[in-house]
C-alpha positions as CSV (number, residue, x, y, z in Angstrom):
1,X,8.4,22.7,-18.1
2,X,9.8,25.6,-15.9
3,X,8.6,24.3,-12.5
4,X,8.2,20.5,-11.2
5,X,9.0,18.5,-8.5
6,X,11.2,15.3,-9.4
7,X,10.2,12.9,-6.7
8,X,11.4,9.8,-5.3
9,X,10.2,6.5,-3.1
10,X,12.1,3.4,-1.6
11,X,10.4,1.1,0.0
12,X,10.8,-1.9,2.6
13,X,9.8,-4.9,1.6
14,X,8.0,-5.8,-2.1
15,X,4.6,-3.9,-1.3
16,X,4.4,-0.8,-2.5
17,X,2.6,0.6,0.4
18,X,6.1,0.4,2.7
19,X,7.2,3.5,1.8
20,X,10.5,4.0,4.1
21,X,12.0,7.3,2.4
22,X,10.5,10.3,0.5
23,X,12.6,12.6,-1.1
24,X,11.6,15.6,-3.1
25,X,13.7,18.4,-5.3
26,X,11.5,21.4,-6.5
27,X,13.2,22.4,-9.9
28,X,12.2,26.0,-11.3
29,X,14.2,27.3,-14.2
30,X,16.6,25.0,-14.1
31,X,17.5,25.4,-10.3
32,X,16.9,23.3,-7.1
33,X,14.7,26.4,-5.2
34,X,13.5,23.5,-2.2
35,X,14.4,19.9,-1.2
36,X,12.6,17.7,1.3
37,X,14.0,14.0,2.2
38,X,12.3,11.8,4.8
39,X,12.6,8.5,6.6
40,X,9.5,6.8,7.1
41,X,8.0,4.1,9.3
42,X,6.7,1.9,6.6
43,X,3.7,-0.5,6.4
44,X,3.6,-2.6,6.7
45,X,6.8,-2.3,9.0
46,X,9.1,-5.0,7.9
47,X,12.4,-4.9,5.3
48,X,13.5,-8.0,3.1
49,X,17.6,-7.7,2.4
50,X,17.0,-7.7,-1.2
51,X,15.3,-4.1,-0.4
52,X,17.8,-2.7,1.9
53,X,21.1,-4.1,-0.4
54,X,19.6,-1.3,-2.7
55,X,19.1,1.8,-0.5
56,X,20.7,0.8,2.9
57,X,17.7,1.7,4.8
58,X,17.0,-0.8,8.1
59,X,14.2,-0.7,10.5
60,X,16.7,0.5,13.2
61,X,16.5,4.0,10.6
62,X,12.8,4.3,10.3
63,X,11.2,3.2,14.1
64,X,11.2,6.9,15.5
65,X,10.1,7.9,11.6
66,X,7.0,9.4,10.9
67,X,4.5,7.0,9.4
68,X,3.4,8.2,5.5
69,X,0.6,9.9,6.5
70,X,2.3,12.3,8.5
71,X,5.2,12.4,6.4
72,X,2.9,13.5,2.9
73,X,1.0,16.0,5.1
74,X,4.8,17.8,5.5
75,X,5.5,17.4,1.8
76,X,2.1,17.8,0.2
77,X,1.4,21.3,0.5
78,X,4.6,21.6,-1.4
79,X,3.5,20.3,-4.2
80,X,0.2,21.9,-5.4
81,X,0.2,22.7,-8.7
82,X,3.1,21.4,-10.1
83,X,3.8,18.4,-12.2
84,X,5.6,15.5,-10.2
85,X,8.3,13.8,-12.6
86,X,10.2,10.3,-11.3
87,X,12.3,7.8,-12.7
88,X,10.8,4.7,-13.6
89,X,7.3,6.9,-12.5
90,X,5.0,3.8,-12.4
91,X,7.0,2.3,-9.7
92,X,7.1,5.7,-7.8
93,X,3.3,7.0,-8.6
94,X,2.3,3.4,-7.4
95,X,4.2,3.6,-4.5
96,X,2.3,6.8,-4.1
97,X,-1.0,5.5,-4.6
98,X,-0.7,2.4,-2.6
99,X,0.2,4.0,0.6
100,X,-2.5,6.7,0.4
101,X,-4.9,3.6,-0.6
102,X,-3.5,1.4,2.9
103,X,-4.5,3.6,4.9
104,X,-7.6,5.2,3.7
105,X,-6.1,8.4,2.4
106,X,-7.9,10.6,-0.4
107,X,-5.1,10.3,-3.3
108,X,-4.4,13.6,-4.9
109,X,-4.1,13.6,-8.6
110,X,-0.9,15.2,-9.8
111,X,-0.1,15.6,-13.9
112,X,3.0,13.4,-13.6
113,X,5.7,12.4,-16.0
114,X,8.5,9.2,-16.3
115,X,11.7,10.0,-17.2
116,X,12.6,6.5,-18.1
117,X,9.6,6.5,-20.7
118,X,11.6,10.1,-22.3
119,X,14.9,8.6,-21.8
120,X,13.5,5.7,-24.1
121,X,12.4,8.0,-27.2
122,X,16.2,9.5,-26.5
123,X,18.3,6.3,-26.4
124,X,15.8,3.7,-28.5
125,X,18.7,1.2,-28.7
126,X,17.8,0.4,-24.8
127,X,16.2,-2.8,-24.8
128,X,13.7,-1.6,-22.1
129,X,14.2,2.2,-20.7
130,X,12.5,1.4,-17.2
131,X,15.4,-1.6,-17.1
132,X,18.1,1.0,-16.2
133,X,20.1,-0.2,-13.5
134,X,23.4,1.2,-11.7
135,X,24.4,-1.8,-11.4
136,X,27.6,-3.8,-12.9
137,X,27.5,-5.4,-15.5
138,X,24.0,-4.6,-16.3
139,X,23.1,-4.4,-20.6
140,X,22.2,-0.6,-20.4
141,X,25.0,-0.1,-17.5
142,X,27.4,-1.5,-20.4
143,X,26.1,0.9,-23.3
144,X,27.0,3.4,-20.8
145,X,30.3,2.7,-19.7
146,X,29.0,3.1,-15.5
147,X,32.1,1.9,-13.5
148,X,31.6,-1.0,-10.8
């Protein structure tokens, strides 16, 4: 793959549709050649601590934001015709999907590709490849030697 954009969602709260960050790196030949990141007002507009321990994001961040509707009009033309790759890409392309679907937005197909699902044919001794957490004390944290 010589050009892609590796792509990345948080969200709120546990729907999918609360999208409350975007961020985007354009890769082509092996080199960032453009970078977008965005805070965005999510909906619906509400954050559970379990979400924000993880990223840090707080509605205090996102009330002036863009909702997601604005903030994909800014990234989307970036993105035509080039395969979208994400960690853990079924979280991320349903992020994707359910925040086009909440508010009535035509959902663009991209060819898209998991790295999580790859990293699991490299390293088959994980017990689950989308499991990977940063965390401490984690099993694949452990096989990897990540410092707390």
């Amino acid at each position: 793959m010589e050009r892609f954009a590796a792509i990345d969602f948080e969200i709120a709260n546990g729907k999918r549709s609360s999208i409350c960050s975007i961020g985007v790196a354009i890769i082509e030949d092996n080199k960032v050649i453009d970078s977008v990141y965005t805070l965005v007002r999510p909906y619906p507009n509400f954050y559970t601590r379990f979400t924000t321990a993880i990223h840090g994001i707080t509605m205090q961040d996102t009330i002036d934001s863009p909702d997601f509707e604005e903030a994909w009009a800014r990234i989307a033309g970036r993105l035509q015709d080039i395969p979208l790759v994400a960690h853990t890409g079924s979280f991320d392309e349903g992020c994707r999907k359910q925040a086009h679907k909440a508010i009535n937005l035509a959902f663009p197909k991209y060819q898209f590709f998991c790295t999580s699902r790859f990293s699991g044919r490299l390293y088959p001794f994980w017990v689950n490849p989308c499991s990977f957490s940063p965390f401490p004390g984690h099993r694949n944290s452990r096989k990897f030697v990540i410092p707390p």
